[in-house]
N, C-alpha and C positions, 0 to 999 in steps of 0.2 A: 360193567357190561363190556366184553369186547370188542375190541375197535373191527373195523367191516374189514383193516388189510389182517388182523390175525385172522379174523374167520376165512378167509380167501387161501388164506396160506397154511392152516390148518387141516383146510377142505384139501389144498394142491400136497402137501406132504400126506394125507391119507391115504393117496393115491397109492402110492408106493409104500407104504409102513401099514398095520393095522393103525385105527382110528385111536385107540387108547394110546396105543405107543407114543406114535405121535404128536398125542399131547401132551404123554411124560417129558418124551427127548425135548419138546418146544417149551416146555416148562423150565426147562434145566437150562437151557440156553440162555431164555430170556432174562433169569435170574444174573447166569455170566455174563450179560449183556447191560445188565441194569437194564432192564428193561420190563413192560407190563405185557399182557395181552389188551389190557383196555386201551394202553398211549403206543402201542408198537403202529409208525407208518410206513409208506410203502419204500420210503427212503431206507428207513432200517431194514426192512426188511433187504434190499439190494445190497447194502452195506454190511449185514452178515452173512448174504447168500454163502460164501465159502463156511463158515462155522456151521449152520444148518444143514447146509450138503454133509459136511463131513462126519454130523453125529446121527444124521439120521442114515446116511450110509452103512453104518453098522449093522443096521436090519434089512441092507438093499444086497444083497451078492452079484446082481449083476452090473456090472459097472458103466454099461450101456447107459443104463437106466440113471444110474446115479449121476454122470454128467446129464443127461435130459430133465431131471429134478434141479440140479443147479442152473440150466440155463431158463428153465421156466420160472426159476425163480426169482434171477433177473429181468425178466421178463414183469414183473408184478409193478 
């Protein structure tokens, strides 16, 4: 089952990517990350904020937005 900060951060990156993407690019991450959706907490997630910004960026063109996806993500 995953952990309540993936679902929080899955819910915050669909904002900005469609819903599947985003669980591809957060899947691939978390793989590079050693990391789960079930054990991912809200530490890690701050602690990748920059890798997550930067892969899910690829599907964000406006670049407004992609810093407001990284500080929200710090933010978590």
């Amino acid at each position: 089952m995953p952990s309540p900060a993936y679902n929080h951060l899955l819910s915050l990156v669909s904002l900005y990517v469609d819903s599947k993407k985003a669980a591809e690019v957060l899947a691939r991450q978390l793989t590079a990350c050693k990391l789960t959706a079930d054990t991912i907490a809200s530490a890690d997630i701050k602690a990748n904020a920059s890798r997550f910004t930067t892969a899910c960026g690829l599907y964000i063109a406006d670049s407004v937005k992609r810093e407001e996806l990284k500080e929200r993500l710090m933010a978590l």
